[in-house]
C-alpha positions as CSV (number, residue, x, y, z in Angstrom):
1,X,-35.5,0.8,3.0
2,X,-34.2,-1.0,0.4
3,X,-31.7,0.5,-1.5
4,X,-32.6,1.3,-5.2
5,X,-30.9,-0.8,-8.2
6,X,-28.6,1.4,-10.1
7,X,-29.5,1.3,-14.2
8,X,-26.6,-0.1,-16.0
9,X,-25.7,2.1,-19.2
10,X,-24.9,0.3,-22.3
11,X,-23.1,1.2,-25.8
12,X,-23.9,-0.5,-28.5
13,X,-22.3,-1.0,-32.1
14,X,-23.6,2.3,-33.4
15,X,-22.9,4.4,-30.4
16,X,-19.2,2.8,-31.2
17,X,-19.8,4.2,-34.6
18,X,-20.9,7.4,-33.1
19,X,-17.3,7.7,-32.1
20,X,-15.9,6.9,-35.2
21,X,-17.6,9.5,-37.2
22,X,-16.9,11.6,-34.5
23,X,-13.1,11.2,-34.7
24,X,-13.7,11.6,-38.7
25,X,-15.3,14.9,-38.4
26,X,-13.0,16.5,-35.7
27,X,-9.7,15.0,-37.0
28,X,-10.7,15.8,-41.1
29,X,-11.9,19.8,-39.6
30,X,-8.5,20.2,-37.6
31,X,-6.3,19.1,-40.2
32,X,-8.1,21.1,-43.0
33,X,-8.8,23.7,-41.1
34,X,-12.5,23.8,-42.3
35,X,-16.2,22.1,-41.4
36,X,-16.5,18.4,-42.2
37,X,-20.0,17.3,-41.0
38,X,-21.6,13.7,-40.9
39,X,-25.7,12.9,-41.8
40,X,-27.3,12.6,-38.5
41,X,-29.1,9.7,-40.4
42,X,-26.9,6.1,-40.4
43,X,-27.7,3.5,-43.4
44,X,-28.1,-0.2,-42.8
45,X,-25.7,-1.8,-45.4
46,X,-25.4,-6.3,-46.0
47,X,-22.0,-5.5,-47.2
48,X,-18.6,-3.3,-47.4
49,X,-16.8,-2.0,-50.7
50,X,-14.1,0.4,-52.0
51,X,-15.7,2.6,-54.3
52,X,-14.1,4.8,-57.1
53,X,-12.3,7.8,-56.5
54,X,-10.1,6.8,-53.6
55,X,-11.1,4.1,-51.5
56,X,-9.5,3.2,-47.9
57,X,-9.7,0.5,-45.5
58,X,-8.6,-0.4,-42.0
59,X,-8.8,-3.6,-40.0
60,X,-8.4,-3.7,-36.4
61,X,-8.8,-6.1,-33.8
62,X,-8.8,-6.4,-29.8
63,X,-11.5,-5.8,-27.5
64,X,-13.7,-6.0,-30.9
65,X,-12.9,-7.1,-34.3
66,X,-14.0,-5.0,-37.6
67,X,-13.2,-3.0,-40.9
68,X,-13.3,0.5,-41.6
69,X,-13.8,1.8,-45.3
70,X,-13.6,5.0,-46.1
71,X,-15.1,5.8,-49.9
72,X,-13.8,9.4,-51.6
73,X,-15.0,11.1,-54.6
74,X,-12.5,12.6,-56.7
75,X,-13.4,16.7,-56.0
76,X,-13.5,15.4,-52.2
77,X,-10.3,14.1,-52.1
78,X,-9.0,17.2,-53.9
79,X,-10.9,19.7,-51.8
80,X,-9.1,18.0,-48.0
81,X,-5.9,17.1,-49.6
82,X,-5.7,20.7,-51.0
83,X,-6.8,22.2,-47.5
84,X,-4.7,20.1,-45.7
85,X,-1.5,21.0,-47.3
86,X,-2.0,24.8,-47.1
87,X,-2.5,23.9,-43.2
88,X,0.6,22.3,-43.4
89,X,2.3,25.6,-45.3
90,X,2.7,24.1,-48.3
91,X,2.4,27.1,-51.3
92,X,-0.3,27.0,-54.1
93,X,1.8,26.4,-56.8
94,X,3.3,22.9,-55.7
95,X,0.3,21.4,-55.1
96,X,-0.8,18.7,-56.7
97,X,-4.0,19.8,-59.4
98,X,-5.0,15.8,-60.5
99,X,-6.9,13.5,-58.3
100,X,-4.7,10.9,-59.6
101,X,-1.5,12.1,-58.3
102,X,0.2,9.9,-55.4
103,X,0.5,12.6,-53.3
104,X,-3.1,12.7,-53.2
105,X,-3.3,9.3,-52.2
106,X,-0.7,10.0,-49.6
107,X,-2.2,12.8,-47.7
108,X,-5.8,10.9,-47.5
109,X,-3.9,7.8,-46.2
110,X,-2.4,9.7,-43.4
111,X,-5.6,11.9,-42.6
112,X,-7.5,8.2,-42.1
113,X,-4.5,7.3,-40.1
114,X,-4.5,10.3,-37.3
115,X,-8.7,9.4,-37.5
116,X,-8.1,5.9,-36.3
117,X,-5.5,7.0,-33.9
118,X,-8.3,9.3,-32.0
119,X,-10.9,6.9,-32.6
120,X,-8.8,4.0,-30.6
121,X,-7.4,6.6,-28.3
122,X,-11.7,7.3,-27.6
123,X,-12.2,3.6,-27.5
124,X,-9.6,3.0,-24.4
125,X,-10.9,5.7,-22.8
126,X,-14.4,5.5,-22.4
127,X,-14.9,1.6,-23.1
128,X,-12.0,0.8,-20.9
129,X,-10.8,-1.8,-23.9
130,X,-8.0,-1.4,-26.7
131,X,-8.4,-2.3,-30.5
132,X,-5.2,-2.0,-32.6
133,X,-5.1,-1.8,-36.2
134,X,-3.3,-2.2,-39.6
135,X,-2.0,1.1,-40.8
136,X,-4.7,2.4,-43.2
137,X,-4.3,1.4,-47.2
138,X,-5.3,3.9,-49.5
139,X,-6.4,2.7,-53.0
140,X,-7.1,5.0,-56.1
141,X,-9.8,2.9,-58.2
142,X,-11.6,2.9,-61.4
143,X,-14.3,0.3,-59.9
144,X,-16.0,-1.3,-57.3
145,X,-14.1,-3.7,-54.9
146,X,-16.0,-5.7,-52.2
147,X,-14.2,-6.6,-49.1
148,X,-15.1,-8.9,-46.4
149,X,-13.8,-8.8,-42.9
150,X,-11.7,-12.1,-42.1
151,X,-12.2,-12.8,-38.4
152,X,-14.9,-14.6,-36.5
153,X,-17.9,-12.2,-36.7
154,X,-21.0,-14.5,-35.2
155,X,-23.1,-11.7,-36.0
156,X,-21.6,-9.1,-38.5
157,X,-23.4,-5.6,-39.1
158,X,-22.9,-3.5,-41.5
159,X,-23.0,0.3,-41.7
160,X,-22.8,3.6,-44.3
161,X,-22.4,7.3,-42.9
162,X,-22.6,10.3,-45.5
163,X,-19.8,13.5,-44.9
164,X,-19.8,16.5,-46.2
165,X,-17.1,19.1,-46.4
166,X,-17.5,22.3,-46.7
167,X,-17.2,22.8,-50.2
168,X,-20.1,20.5,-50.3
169,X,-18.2,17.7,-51.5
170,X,-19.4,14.1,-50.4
171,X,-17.8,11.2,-49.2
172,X,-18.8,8.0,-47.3
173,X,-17.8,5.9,-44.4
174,X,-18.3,2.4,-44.1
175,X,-18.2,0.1,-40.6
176,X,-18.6,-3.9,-40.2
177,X,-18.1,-5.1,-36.6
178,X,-19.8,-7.9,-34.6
179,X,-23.1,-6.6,-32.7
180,X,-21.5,-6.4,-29.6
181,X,-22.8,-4.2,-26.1
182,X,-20.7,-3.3,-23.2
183,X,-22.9,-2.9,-20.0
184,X,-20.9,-0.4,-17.8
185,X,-21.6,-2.1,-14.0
186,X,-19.7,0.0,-11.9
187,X,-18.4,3.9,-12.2
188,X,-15.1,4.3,-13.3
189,X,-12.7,7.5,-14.1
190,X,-12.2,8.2,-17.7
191,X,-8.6,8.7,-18.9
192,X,-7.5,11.7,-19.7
193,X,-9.3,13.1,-22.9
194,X,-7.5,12.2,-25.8
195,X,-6.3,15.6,-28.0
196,X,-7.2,15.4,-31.9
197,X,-5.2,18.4,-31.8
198,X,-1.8,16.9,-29.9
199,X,-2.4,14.3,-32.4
200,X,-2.4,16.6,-35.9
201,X,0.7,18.5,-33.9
202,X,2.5,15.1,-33.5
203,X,2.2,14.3,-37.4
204,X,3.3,17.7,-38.4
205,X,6.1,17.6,-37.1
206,X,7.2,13.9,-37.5
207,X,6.0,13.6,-41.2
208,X,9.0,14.0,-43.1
209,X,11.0,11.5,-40.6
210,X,9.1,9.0,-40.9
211,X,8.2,9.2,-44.9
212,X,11.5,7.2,-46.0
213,X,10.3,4.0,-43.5
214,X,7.3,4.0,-44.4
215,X,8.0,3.5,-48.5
216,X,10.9,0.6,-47.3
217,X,8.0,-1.2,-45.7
218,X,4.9,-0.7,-47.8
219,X,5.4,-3.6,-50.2
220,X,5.9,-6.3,-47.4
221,X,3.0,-4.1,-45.9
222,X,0.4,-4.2,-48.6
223,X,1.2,-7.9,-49.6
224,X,0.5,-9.4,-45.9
225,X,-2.9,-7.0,-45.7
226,X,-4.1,-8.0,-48.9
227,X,-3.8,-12.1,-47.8
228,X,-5.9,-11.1,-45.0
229,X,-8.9,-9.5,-46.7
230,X,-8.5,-12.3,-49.3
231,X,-8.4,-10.3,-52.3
C-alpha cells in the first residue's frame, strides 16, 4: 500500500496580515489595559497613506519586504495614550489633554514599536524566517500623505484593517508586501511562544533609560528614513 501524500499547508500574504493585526490588538489591549478589536472584514486598497490625526509608518525587510501604516484619529490617539499612561502609573493631572502634544506622539510611537516587536517575534517563529525593521516614525498631520514602498515588490498588494477601542474610537491599519506564500514541506517545532506581555514588562522598565538616546539619534534617524520612502 502506497503511502498517502501529506497536504502541504500554506500562508499567504493575508494570513501574514492575520498576524499583524493580531500583534496590534494584543499588544494595544495589554498596554492600555482595555479591548482593542480588529473588523473581521479586510479592505483591498491600490495604495498606502498617512492620514490626519497621527499617522505612522514602518518599513521592514528580510524574509519579505513591506510597509506598515498605522492611521489614528485624534480621540483615538487620546483614548490609548491616556490609558496607556495610567497603566504605566502616571496620575491624571499630568497628563497630556491635546492631541497635539508630543507626548502624544511619543507614546503612540512606542506602542507601534512593542507591536512590530511581537509581530517579528510571531514571524520567526511560525514562518521560520526574520524581517527587521526601521524603528517606527510617528507623524502628527493636518493632511494626506501617500507613501510608496521602495524595494523590489514584483507584485505589491495592498491592504486596510478597521480597530476599534473600546471607547469606540476608530483607527486603521495599512499593509503593502509582495504576494508572497510559504508552503510548509516538512513538520517543524515552533519556538518558544513569544510573550506580548514580557515584551510591555521589558519597555516599562527600560523607558526612561533609553529616552535620552533615542532624541540624540532621531534627526540622523528621520532624515535617512525619509530618503528611503522618497518623500
Amino acid at each position: 500500500m502506497k503511502p498517502a501524500i501529506r497536504k502541504s499547508k500554506t500562508i499567504t500574504t493575508d494570513d501574514i496580515l492575520l498576524t499583524l493585526c493580531r500583534s496590534m490588538s494584543g499588544v494595544l489591549s495589554k498596554a492600555t489595559q482595555s479591548s482593542v478589536n480588529y473588523s473581521a472584514m479586510v479592505q483591498k486598497i491600490t495604495k498606502t497613506s498617512l492620514k490626519p490625526d497621527f499617522g505612522c509608518f514602518v518599513l521592514f525587510d528580510g524574509g519579505f519586504s513591506g510597509l506598515v501604516v498605522t492611521n489614528f484619529t485624534k480621540d483615538a490617539a487620546l483614548e490609548l495614550y491616556t490609558k496607556y499612561m495610567r497603566n504605566m502609573g502616571m496620575p491624571d493631572e499630568e497628563l497630556a489633554i491635546l492631541h497635539t502634544s508630543d507626548e502624544v506622539g511619543d507614546v503612540l510611537g512606542e506602542l507601534m514599536n512593542q507591536i512590530v516587536g511581537d509581530f517579528t517575534g510571531q514571524i520567526r517563529k511560525t514562518l521560520q524566517t526574520t524581517i527587521s525593521q526601521n524603528q517606527p516614525k510617528m507623524l502628527s498631520l493636518n493632511k494626506q500623505v501617500i507613501l510608496s514602498v521602495d524595494t523590489n515588490l514584483d507584485r505589491p498588494q495592498a491592504r486596510r484593517v478597521t480597530f476599534t477601542t473600546e471607547n469606540n474610537h476608530i483607527f486603521y491599519l495599512e499593509l503593502a508586501m509582495d504576494k508572497t506564500e510559504f508552503i510548509q514541506l516538512e513538520e517543524f517545532e515552533e519556538e518558544e511562544e513569544f510573550n506580548a506581555d514580557d515584551l510591555f514588562e521589558q519597555h516599562k522598565s527600560g523607558s526612561n533609560q533609553k529616552s535620552e538616546s533615542k532624541k540624540d539619534s532621531s534627526q540622523d534617524f528621520d532624515d535617512s528614513l525619509f530618503d528611503e520612502l522618497g518623500i
